[in-house]
PDBQT receptor file of N, H, CA, C and O in Angstrom, charges set to zero:
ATOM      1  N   UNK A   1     -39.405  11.908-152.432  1.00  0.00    +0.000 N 
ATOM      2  CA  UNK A   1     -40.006  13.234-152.301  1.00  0.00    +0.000 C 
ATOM      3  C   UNK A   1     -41.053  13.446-153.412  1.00  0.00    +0.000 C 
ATOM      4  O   UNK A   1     -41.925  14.271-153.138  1.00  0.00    +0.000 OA
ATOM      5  N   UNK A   2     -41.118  12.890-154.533  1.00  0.00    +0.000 N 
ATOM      6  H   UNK A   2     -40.410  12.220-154.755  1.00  0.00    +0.000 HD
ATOM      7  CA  UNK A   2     -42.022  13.064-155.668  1.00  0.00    +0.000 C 
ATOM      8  C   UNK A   2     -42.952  12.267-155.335  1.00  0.00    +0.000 C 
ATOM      9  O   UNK A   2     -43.948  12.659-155.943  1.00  0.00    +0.000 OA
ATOM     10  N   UNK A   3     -43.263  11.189-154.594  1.00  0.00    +0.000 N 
ATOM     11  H   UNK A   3     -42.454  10.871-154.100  1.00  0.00    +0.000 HD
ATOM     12  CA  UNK A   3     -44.532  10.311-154.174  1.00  0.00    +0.000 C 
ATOM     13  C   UNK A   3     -45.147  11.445-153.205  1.00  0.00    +0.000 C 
ATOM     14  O   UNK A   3     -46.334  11.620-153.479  1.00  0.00    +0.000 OA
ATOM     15  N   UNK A   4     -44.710  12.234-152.197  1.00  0.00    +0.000 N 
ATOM     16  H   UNK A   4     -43.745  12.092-151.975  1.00  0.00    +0.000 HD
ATOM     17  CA  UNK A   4     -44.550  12.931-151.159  1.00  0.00    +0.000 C 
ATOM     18  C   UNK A   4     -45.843  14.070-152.090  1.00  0.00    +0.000 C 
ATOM     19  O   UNK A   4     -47.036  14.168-151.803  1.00  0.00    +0.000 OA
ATOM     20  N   UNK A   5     -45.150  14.747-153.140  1.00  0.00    +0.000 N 
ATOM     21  H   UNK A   5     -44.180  14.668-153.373  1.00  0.00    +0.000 HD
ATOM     22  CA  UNK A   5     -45.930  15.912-153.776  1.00  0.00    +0.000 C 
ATOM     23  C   UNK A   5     -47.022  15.354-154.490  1.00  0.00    +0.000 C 
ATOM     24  O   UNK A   5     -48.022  16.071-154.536  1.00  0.00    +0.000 OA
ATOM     25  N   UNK A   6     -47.098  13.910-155.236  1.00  0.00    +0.000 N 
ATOM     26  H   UNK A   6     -46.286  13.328-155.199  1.00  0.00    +0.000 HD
ATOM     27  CA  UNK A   6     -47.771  13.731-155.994  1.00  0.00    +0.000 C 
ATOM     28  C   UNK A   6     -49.290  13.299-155.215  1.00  0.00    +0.000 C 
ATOM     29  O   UNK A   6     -50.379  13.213-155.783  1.00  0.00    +0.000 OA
ATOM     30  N   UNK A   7     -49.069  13.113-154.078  1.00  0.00    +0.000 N 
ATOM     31  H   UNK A   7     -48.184  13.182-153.616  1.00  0.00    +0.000 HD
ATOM     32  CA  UNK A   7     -49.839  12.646-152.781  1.00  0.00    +0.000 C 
ATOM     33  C   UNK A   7     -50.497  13.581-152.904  1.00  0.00    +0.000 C 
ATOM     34  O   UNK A   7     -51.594  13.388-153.430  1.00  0.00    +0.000 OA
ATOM     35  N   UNK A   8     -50.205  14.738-152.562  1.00  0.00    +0.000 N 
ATOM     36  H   UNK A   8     -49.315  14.894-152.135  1.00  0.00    +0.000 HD
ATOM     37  CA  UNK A   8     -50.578  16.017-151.977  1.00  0.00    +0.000 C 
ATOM     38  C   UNK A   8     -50.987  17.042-153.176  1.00  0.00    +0.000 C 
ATOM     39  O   UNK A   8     -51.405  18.161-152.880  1.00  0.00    +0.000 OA
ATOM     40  N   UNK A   9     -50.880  16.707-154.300  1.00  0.00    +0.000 N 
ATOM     41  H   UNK A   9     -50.540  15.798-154.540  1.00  0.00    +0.000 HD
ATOM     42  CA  UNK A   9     -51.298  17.675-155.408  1.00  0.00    +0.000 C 
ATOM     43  C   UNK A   9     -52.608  16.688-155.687  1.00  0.00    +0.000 C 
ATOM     44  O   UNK A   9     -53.658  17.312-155.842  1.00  0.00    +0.000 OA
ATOM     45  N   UNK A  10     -52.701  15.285-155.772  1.00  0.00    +0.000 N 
ATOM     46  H   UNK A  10     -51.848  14.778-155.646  1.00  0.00    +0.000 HD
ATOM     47  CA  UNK A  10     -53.175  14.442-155.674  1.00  0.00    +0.000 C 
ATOM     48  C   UNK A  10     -54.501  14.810-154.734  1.00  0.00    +0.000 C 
ATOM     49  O   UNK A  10     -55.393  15.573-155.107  1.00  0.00    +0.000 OA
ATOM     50  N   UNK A  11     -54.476  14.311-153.792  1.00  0.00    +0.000 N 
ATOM     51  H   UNK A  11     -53.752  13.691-153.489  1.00  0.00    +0.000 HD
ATOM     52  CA  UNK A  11     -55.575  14.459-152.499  1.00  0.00    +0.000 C 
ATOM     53  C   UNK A  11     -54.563  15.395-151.789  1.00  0.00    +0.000 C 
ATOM     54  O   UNK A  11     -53.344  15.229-151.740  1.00  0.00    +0.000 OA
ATOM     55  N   UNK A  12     -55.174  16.256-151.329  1.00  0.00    +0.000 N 
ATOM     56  H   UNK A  12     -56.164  16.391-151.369  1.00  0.00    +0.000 HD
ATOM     57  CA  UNK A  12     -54.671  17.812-150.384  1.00  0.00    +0.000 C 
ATOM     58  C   UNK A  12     -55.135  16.973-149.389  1.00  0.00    +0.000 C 
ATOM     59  O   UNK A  12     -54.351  16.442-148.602  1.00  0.00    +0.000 OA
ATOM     60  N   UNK A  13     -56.075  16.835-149.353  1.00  0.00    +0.000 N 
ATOM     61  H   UNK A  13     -56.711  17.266-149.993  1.00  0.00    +0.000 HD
ATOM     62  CA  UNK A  13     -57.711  16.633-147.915  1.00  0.00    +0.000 C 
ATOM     63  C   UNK A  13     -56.484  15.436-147.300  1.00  0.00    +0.000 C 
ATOM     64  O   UNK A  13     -56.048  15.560-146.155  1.00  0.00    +0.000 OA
ATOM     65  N   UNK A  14     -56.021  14.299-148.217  1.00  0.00    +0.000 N 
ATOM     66  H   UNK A  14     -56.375  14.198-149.146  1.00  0.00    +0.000 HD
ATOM     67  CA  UNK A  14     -55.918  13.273-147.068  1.00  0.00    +0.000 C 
ATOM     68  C   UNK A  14     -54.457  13.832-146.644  1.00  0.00    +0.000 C 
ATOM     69  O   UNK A  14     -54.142  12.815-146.026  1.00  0.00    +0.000 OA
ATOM     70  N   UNK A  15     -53.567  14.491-146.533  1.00  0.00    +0.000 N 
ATOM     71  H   UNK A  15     -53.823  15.317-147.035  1.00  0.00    +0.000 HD
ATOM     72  CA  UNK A  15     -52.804  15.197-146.068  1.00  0.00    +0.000 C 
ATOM     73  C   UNK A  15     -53.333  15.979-144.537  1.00  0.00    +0.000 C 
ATOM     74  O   UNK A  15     -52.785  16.139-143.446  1.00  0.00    +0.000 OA
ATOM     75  N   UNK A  16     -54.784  16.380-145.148  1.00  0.00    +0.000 N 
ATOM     76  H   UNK A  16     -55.230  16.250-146.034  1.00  0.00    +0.000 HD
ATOM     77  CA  UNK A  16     -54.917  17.223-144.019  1.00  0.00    +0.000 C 
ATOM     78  C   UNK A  16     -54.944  16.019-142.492  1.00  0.00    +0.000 C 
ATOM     79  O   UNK A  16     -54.841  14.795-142.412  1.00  0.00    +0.000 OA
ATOM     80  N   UNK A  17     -55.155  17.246-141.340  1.00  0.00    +0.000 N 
ATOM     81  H   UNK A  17     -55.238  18.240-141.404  1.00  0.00    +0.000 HD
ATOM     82  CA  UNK A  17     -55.370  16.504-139.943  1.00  0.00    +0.000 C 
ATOM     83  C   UNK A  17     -56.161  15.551-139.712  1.00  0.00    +0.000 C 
ATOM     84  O   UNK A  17     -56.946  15.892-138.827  1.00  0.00    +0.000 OA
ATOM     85  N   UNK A  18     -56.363  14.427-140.102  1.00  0.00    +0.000 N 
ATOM     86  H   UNK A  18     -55.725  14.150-140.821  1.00  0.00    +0.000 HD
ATOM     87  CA  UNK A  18     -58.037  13.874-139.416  1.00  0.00    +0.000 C 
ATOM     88  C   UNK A  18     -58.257  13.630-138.143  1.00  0.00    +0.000 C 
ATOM     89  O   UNK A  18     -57.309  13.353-137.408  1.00  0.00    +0.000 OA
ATOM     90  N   UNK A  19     -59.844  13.708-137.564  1.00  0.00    +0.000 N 
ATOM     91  H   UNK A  19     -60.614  13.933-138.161  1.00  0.00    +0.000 HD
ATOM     92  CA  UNK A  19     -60.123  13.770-136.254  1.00  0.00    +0.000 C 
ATOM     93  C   UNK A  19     -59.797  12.121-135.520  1.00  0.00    +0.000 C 
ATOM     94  O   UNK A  19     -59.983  11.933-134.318  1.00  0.00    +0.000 OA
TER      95      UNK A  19
């Protein structure tokens, strides 16, 4: 779960949806 947040505090964007 801490790779999970560090991802995402990290790069938001590549979390987001891509087309």
């Amino acid at each position: 779960m801490s790779k999970s947040t560090l991802s995402f505090d990290l790069k938001p964007a590549d979390l987001s949806p891509k087309p």
